[in-house]
N, C-alpha and C positions, 0 to 999 in steps of 0.2 A: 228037847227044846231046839236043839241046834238042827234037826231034821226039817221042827216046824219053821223055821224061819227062813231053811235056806229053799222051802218050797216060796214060802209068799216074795222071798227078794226075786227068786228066779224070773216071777210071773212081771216084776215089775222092771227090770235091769235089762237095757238092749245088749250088755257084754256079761250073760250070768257067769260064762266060763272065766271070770276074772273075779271073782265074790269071794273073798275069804274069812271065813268065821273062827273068832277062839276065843275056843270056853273054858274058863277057868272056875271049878267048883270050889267051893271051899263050904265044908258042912251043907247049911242049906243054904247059903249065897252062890249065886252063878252069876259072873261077870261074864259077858258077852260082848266081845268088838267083833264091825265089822269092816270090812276093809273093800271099798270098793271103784273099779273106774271112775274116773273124774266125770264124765260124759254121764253116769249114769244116778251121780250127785241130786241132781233135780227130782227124777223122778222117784226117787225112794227119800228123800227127805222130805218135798211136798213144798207146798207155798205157805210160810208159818211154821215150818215142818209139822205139817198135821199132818202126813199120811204118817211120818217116822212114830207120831204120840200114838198112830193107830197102831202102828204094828210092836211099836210097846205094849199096849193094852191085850191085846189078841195075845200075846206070846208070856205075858205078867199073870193074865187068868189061865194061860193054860198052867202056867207054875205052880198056881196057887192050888190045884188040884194034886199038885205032887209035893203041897205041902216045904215049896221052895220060895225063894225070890230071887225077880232077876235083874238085874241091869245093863243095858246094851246101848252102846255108843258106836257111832257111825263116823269111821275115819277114810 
């Protein structure tokens, strides 16, 4: 999961070499923060943060195929 997410933030983050992800599994919860430039705040949150509920959604179904769940918070 942390693979798939650090591809979609990449594509969206003008500073991706500043993006830091940690995942903390516990059974089948995965807690996910992400830690990123201030400049790059907008475009990965979104307007409404609808792009953020997107890339919940995309990265929640890829989980649910591994029979997990996830939660990711954007700091």
């Amino acid at each position: 999961m942390k693979e798939l997410l650090e591809f979609i933030l990449a594509r969206l983050a003008s500073k991706p070499e500043e993006i830091k992800i940690d995942e903390v599994n516990n059974g089948n919860n995965c807690n996910i923060t992400v830690h990123l430039a201030k400049e790059d705040f907008g475009a990965v949150i979104g307007r409404g943060g609808k792009v953020a509920n997107s890339i919940r959604t995309v990265v929640r179904t890829y989980a649910k195929t591994q029979n997990k769940r996830v939660n990711i918070s954007f700091e």
